[in-house]
C-alpha positions as CSV (number, residue, x, y, z in Angstrom):
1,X,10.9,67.0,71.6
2,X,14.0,64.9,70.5
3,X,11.9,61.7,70.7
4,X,9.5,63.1,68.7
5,X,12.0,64.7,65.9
6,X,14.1,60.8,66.0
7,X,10.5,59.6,65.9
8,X,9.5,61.5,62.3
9,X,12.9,60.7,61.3
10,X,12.6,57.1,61.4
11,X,9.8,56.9,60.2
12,X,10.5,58.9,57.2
13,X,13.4,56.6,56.4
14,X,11.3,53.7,56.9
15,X,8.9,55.2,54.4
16,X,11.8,56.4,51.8
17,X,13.3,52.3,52.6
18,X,9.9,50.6,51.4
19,X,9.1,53.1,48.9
20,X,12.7,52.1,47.4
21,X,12.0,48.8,47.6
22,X,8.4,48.8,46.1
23,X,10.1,50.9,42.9
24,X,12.8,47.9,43.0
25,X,10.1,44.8,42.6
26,X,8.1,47.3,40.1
27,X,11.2,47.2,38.1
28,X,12.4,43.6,38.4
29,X,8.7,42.9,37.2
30,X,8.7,45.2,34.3
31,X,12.3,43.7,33.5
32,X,10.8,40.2,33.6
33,X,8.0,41.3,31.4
34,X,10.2,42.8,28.8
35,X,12.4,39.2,28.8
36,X,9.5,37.4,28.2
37,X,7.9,39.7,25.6
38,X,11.3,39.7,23.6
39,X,11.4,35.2,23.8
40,X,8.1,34.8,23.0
41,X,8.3,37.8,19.8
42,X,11.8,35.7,19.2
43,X,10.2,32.2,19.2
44,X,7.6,33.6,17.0
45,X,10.0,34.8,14.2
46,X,11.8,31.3,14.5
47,X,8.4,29.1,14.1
48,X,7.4,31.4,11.3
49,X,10.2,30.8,9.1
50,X,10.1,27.0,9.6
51,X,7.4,27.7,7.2
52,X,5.0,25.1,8.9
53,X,1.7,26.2,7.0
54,X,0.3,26.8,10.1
55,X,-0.3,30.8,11.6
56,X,0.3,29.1,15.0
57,X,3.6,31.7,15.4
58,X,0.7,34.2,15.9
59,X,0.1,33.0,19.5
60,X,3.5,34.2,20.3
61,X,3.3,37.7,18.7
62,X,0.6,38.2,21.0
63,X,2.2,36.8,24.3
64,X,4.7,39.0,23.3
65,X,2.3,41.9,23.1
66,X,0.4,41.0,26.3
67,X,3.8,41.0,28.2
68,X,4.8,44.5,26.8
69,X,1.4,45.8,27.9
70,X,2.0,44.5,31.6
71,X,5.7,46.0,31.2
72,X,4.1,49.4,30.2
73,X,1.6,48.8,32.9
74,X,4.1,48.6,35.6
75,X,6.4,51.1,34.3
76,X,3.9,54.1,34.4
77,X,2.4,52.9,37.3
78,X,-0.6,52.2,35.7
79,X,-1.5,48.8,37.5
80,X,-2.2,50.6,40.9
81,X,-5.0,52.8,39.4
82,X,-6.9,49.9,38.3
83,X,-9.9,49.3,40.2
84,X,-8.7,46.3,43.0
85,X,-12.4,44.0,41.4
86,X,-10.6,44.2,37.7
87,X,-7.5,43.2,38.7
88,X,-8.3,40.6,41.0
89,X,-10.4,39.1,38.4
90,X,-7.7,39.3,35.8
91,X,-5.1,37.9,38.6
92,X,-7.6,35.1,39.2
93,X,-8.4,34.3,35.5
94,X,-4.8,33.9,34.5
95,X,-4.2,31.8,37.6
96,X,-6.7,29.3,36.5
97,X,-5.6,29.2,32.8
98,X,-2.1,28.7,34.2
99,X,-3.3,25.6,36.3
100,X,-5.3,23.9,33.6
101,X,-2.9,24.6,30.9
102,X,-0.1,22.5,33.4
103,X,-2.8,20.0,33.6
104,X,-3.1,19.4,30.1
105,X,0.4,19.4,29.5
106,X,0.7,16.9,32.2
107,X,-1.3,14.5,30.6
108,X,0.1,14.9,27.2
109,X,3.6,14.3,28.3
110,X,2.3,11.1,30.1
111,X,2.1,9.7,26.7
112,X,5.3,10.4,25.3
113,X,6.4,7.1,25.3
114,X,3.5,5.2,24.2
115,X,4.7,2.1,22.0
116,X,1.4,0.1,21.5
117,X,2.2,-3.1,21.5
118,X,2.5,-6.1,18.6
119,X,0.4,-7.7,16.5
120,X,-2.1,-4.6,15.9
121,X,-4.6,-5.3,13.2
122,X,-4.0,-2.0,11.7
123,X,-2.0,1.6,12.7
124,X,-3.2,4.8,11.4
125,X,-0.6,7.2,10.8
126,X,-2.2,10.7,11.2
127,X,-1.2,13.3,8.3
128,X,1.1,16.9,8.7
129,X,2.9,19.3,6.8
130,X,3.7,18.0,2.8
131,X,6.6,20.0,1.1
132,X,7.7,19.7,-2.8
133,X,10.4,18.1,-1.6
134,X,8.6,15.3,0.7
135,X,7.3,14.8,4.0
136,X,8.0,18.0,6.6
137,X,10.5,16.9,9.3
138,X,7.3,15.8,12.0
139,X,5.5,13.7,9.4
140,X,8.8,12.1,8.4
141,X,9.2,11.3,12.7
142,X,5.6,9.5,12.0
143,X,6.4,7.9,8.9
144,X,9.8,6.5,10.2
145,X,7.7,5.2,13.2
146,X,5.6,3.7,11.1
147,X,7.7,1.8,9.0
148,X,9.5,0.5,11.9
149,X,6.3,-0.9,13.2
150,X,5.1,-2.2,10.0
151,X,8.7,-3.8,9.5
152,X,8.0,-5.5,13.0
153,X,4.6,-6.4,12.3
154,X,4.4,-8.1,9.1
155,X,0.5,-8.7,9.5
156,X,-0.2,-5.3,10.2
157,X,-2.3,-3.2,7.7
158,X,-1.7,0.7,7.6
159,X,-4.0,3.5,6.8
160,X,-2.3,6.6,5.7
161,X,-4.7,10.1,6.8
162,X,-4.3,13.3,5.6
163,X,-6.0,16.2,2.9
164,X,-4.4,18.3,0.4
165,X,-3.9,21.7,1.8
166,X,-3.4,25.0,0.0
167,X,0.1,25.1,0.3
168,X,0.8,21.4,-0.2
169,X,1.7,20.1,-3.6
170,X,-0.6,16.8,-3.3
171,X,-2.4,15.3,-0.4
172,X,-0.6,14.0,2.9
173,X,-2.0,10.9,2.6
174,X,0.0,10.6,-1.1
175,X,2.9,11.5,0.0
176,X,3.4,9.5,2.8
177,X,2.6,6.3,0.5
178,X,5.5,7.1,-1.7
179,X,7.6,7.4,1.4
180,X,7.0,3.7,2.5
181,X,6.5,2.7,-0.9
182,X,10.0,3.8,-1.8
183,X,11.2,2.6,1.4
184,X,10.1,-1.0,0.7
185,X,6.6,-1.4,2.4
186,X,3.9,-3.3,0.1
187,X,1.4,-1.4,-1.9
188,X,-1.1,-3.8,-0.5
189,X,-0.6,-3.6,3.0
190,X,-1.6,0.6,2.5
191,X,-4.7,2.5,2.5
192,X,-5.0,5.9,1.7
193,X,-7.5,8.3,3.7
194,X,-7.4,12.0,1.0
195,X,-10.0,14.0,2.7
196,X,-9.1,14.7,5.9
197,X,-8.3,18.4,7.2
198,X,-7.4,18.0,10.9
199,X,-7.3,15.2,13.3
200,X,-11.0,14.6,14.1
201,X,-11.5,14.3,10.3
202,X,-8.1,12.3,10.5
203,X,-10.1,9.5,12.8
204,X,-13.2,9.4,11.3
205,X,-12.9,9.6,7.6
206,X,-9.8,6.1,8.4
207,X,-12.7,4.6,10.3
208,X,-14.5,4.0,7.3
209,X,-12.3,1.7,5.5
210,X,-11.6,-0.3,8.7
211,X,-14.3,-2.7,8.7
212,X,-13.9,-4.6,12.2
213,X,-14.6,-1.8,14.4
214,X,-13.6,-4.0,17.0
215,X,-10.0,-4.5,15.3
216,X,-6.9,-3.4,17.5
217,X,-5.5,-0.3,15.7
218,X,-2.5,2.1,16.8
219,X,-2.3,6.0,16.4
220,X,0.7,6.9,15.1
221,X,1.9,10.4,15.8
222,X,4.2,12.6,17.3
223,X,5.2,12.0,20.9
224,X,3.1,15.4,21.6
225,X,0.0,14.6,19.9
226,X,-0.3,11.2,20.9
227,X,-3.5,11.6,24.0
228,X,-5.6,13.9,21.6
229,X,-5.0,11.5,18.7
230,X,-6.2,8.1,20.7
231,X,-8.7,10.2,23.0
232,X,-10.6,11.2,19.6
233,X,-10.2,7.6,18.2
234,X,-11.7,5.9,21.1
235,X,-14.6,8.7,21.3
236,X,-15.6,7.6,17.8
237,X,-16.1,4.1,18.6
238,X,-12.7,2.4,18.3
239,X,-11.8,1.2,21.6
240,X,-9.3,-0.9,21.1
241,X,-6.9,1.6,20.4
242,X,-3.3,2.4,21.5
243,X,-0.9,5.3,20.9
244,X,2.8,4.7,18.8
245,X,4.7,7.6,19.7
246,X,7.5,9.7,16.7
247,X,9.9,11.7,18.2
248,X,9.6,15.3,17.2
249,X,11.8,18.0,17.2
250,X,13.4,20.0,20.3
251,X,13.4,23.0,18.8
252,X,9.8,23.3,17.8
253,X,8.5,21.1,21.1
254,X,7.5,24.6,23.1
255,X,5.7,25.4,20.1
256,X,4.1,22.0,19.1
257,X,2.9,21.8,23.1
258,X,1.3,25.1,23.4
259,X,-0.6,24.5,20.1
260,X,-1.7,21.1,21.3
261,X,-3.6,22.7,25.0
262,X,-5.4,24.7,22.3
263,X,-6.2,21.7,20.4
264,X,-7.3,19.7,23.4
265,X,-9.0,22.6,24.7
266,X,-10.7,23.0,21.5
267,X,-11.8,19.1,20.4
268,X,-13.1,19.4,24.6
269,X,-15.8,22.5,23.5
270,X,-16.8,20.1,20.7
271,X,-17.3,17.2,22.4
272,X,-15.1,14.9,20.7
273,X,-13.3,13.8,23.3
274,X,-15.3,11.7,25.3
């Protein structure tokens, strides 16, 4: 009878001791979830009000609102009353997003340091962001690239890529010729590309004023932009092509990165990648 009492009694405590620790790793998960939902609704507010003309900060409202719903989720317990098929399908969905999106990122950190190399026929310097006041701080990380190369490279012809947008007081392409202009780079050695709305346009509308498609021409853009930007230039038929790397801004780099695996992900469904 005793054995059988201590039996129930251990066993009860063993139940109570795994029950307490189930509630504890429920609660470090919902923690977790609330942490990330109040970064990512934090990054949000700080890449809206860099006022990038881009409604990329949206992406982080909603991780912010997916990891609330998993908070709530775990708090209430609602996780365990979902059919096992649902969540194992969700578990395995985000585990392959997860893998390819560190794939991508891989490969466009691989390029971060891409200098081209000398002598280039021509570089095309792919447009962003134009304010009233000049060039946004990433098109001014091109531009500055740029004019170091062209300062190098004496020979070397640039084409300057980029549409007026909506909130932009003239076109990128403008802009970016006063910049170099200003800076002491010959009108003649310039080429201005006006029509252009995103990078694949970026590529293909500078194509046509390159005559040689065989020429050697370098991409310049931001370190994080770099494979997408040479990957859609050599899919359009100019091969000899090489990346020039800008720096770009810390801050903004999480941002700038995540919107890039959409990009890549995106130009991929088109088929203007390869």
């Amino acid at each position: 009878m005793g054995e059988s009492v201590g039996g129930r009694a251990l066993f009860v405590i063993i139940a109570v001791d795994r029950l307490g620790g189930v509630r504890l790793g429920r609660n470090v998960i919902v923690m977790v979830c609330v942490l990330g939902a109040a970064l990512c609704l934090a990054y949000g507010a700080v890449v809206f009000m860099a006022g990038s003309g881009s409604k990329f900060y949206l992406v982080w409202v909603l991780g912010g609102i997916f990891f609330l719903v998993l908070a709530l989720l775990g708090r209430f317990d609602v996780w365990g009353r979902i059919p096992l098929i649902l969540r194992r399908v969700f578990g395995a969905a985000l585990s392959v997003g997860l893998v390819l999106f560190i794939l991508a990122e891989g490969i466009v950190l691989s390029h971060f340091r891409d200098r081209g190399r000398d002598g280039l026929d021509y570089i095309i310097v792919l447009g962003a962001q134009m304010r009233e006041q000049g060039p946004s701080v990433v098109l001014r990380y091109r531009l500055d690239a740029a004019y170091d190369y062209l300062t190098e490279n004496p020979d070397t012809r640039c084409i300057l890529s980029g549409g007026k947008g909506d909130n932009e007081p003239c076109s990128e392409a403008e802009g970016m010729y006063r910049y170099l202009t200003d800076r002491g780079i010959a009108s003649k050695r310039l080429a201005m590309e006006d029509q252009s709305g995103d990078t694949s346009e970026n590529i293909a509308y500078s194509m046509a004023l390159i005559e040689d498609k065989n020429a050697s021409v370098g991409i310049v853009t931001n370190n994080f932009h770099v494979f997408r930007g040479v990957r859609l230039a050599r899919a359009a038929g100019l091969e000899n092509t090489c990346g020039i790397a800008a720096g770009s801004s810390p801050l903004y780099l999480p941002n700038n990165m995540t919107r890039e695996f959409f990009g890549i992900a995106k130009d991929l469904l088109c088929g203007n990648l390869f």
